[in-house]
N, C-alpha and C positions, 0 to 999 in steps of 0.2 A: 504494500500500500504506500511505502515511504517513497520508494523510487519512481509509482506512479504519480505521485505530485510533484516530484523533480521534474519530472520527465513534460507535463503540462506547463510547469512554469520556465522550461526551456525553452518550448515552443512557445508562450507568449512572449517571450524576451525577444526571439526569434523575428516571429511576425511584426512586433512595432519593429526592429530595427526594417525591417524590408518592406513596410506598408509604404510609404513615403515615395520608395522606387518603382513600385505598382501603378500608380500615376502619372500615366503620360498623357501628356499633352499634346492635344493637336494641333499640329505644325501650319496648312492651312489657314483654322481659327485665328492663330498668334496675327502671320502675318499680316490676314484681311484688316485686324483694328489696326495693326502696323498703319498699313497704308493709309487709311483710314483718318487716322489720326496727324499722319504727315499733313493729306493734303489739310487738311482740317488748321493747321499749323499755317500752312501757305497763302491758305483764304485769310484769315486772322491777318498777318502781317500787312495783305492789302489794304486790310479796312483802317488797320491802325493808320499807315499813311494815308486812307483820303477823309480821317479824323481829325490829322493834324499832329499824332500823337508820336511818333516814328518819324525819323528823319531821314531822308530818298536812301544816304549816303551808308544810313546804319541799316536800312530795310535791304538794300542788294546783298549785302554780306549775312544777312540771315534768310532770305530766299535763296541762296545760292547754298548754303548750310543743310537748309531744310531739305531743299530738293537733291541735294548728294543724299538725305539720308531715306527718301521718297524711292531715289533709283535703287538703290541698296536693297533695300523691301523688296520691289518689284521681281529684280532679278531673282531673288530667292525664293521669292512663291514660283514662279517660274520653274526653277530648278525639282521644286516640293519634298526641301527640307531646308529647314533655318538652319542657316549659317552655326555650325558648334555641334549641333547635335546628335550627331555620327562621335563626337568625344566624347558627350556627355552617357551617351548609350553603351561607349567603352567601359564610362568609368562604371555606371552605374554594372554593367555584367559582375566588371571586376572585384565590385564592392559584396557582390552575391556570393561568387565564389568563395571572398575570404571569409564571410559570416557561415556559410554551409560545410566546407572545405578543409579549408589554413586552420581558424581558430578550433574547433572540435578534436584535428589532429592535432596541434601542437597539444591543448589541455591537458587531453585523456594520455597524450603519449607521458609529459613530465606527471600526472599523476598517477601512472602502474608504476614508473621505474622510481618515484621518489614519495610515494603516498603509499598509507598501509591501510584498504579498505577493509581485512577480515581482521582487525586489534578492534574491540570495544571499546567506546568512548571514556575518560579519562572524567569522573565528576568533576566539578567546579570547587567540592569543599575540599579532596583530596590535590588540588593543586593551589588553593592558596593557605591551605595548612603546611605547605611545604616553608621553611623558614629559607633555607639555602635557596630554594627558586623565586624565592618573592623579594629575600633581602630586606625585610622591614615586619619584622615580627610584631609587632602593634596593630599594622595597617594588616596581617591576614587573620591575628584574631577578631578585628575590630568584624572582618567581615562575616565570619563563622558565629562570630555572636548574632549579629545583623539576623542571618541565616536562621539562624535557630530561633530566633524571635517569631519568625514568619513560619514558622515549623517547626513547633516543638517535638513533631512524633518523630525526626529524623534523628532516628538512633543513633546511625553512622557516625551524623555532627557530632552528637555528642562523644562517640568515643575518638573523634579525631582532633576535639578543644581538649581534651582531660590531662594527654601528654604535654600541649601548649602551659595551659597552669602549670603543672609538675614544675616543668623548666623557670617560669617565671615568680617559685616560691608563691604562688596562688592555691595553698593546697586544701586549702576546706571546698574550694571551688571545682579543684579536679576531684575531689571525692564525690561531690553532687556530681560530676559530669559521668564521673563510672559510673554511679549509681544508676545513671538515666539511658545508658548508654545499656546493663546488665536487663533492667527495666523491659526497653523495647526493642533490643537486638535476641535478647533468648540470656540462657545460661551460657557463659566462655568461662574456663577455666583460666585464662592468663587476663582475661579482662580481672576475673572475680581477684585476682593475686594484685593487680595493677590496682585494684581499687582498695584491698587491704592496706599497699602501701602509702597510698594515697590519705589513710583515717592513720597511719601511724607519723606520719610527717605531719601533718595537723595536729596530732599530741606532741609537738618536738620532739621525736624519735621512739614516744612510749608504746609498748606495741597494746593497743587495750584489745577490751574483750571481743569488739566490731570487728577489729580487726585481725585478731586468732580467729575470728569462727569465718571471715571469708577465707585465710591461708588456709583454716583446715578444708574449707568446703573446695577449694582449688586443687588441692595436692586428693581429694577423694574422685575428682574427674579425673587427674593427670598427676602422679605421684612422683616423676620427676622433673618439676618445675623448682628451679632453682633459687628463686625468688622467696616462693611461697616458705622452701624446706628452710632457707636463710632466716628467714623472721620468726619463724615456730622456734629457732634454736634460739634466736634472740629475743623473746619471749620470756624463754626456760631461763636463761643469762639472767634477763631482770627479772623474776621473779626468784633466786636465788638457788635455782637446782642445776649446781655446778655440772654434775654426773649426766643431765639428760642433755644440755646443751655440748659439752664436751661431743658426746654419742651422735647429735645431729651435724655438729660443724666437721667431726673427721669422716663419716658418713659421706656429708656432702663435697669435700676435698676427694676422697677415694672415687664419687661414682662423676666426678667435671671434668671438661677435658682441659688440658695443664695448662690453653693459653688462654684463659675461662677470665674477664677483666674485674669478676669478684673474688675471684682466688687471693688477691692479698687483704681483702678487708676481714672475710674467713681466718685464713692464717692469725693475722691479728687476734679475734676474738680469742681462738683456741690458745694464743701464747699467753693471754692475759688468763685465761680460765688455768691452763696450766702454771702459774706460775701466782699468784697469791691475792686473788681475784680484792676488790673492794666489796666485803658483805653487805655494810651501811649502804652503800651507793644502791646495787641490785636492788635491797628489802624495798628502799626508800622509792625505786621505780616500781616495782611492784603495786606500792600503796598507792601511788598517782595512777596508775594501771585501773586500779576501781574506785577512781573518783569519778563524780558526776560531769561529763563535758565539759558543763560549763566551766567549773573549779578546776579541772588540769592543767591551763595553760598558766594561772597566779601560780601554783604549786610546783611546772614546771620551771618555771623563770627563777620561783627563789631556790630548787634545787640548785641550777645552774649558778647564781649566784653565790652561793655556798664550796660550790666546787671549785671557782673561780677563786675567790679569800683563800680556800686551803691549801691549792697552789701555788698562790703568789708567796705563801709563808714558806712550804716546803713543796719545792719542784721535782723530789727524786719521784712522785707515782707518773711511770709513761702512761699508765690506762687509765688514770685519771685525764692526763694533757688527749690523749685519744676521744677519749668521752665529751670532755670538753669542748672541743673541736667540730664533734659531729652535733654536737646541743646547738651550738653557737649557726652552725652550716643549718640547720634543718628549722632553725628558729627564724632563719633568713638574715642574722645579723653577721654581715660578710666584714664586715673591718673588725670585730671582735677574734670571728675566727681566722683570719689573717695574722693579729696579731699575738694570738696564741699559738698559731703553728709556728711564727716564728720563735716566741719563746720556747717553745717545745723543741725544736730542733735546735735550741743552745742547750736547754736541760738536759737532752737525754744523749747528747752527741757518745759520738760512739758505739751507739744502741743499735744494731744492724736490723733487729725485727722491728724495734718501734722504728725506726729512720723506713720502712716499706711500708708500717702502717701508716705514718704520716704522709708519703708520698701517694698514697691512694687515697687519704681525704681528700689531702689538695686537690690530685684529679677529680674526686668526686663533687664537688660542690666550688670547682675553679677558681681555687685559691691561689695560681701561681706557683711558682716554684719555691 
């Protein structure tokens, strides 16, 4: 049905260009008012001289004008074709040609050899959610919002803004857009994960109970989803069960493959767990863990705060400056966690496991070198 409307409004593009050259004129007709019209010219100039109005001297040089243009006429009705139009009948053939012809072949030829007619079309949200192809990440949210204004049931939209928050530290926002996205796209097992992460970044890093019960619900469709099994163990971490988090972090090391870009923040956890973990710190995320919404983010801020005083007094805990670092990152406050990785990296110099976990917050949350 598509290609029969192409095909109709080819053909009227068609015919207006060639209706215009359908009309020809009678050659005949033309000249008769031709002449017509001369003498009609020649009489007039008499009458103006016995008017008064014309003078002898200027009236012989426009009778002599006229009647050159009087014989001109003549001879070419005579002939029974005005002068040109043996060219004009070239050109117009030739204008046929190219509109029937020339343009059809050249089109269709550059579109087999440089057009991909059996690729499906490309939506309009998944190309201005692209940040690298638009170059101006404001202006392709601003339009996906727009979008989804005028169509809230487009699920797509919503799971294609949810990553845009993520990046832009918007994350109560991309947890509603998972949310809306799980809503009316179906059940997805790496969306359901994306969305956990998404309610755990919103707690500045605590993983609450919303967000264990979609890890667990994600890793019950797909069990190895490496996201999902990461924050179950970080979970186990904060809420103080050294043994079970230990059991998920080498778990998840043994079954990822080695050039895996969460393989050192893993590591990290595990060396910290191995080596003399902070109990206060865990218990104390735990207890924000089941606080009410609205109360965790006060709750988290003066943890953070706390941890922050303990360190400036004494610098030797690296899993404290780690912890730190990722509160500071997830909390969106980027000159804080700047200039705690830098203190961290004077503190623990020398530190080969803390110096990769450090180097992997940084990358995580683009802190620089």
């Amino acid at each position: 049905m598509q290609w029969v409307a192409f095909a109709l409004m080819t053909g009227a593009a068609i015919l207006c260009a060639l209706w215009p050259l359908s009309r020809r004129r009678s050659g005949a007709e033309g000249q008769a008012r031709a002449i017509a019209f001369h003498k009609a010219q020649l009489a007039e100039i008499d009458r103006d001289v016995e008017r008064g109005q014309l003078p002898p001297g200027e009236a012989a040089g426009a009778r002599a004008e006229t009647a050159r243009r009087l014989i001109a006429a003549s001879e070419e009705a005579k002939a029974g074709q005005p002068a040109g139009e043996g060219r004009a009948a070239m050109r117009a053939r030739t204008v046929v040609v190219i509109v029937f012809v020339a343009i059809p072949a050249v089109t269709f030829g550059l579109y087999f050899r440089l057009g991909s007619p059996h690729l499906p079309d490309q939506p309009i949200l998944a190309r201005t959610a692209d940040p690298a192809g638009i170059g101006d990440l404001g202006a392709a949210l601003a339009k996906i919002e727009a979008h989804l204004i005028a169509d809230p049931g487009d699920g797509r939209g919503f799971k294609v803004v949810a990553p845009v928050y993520m990046r832009l530290g918007r994350f109560e926002e991309a947890a509603r857009a998972y949310r809306e996205a799980l809503r009316l796209l179906g059940e997805d097992a790496a969306t359901r994960a994306d969305y956990g992460e998404a309610l755990t970044a919103a707690a500045g890093g605590i993983v609450t109970a919303e967000a264990r019960a979609a890890f667990e619900q994600a890793l019950t469709d797909r069990s190895d989803l490496p996201k999902a099994r990461y924050y179950l163990g970080l979970a186990a971490e904060q809420e103080g069960d050294r043994a079970k988090a230990i059991a998920v972090y080498q778990k998840l090391l043994a079954d990822g493959p080695t050039d895996a870009p969460w393989l050192p923040i893993v590591r990290q956890h595990l060396a910290g767990l191995n080596g003399a973990p902070a109990a206060a710190a865990t218990g104390e995320a735990a207890a924000i863990a089941a606080l009410d919404p609205s109360a965790q983010q006060s709750a988290i801020r003066a943890m953070v705060a706390r941890l922050a005083e303990r360190l400036a007094q004494n610098g030797d805990d690296a899993q404290g400056w780690l912890r730190l670092i990722r509160a500071y990152g997830v909390l969106h406050e980027t000159d804080k966690a700047k200039e705690a990785l830098a203190r961290a990296r004077k503190a623990t110099a020398g530190d080969e496991a803390t110096a990769q976990g450090l180097d992997a917050l940084a990358q995580e949350f683009g802190l620089g070198s």
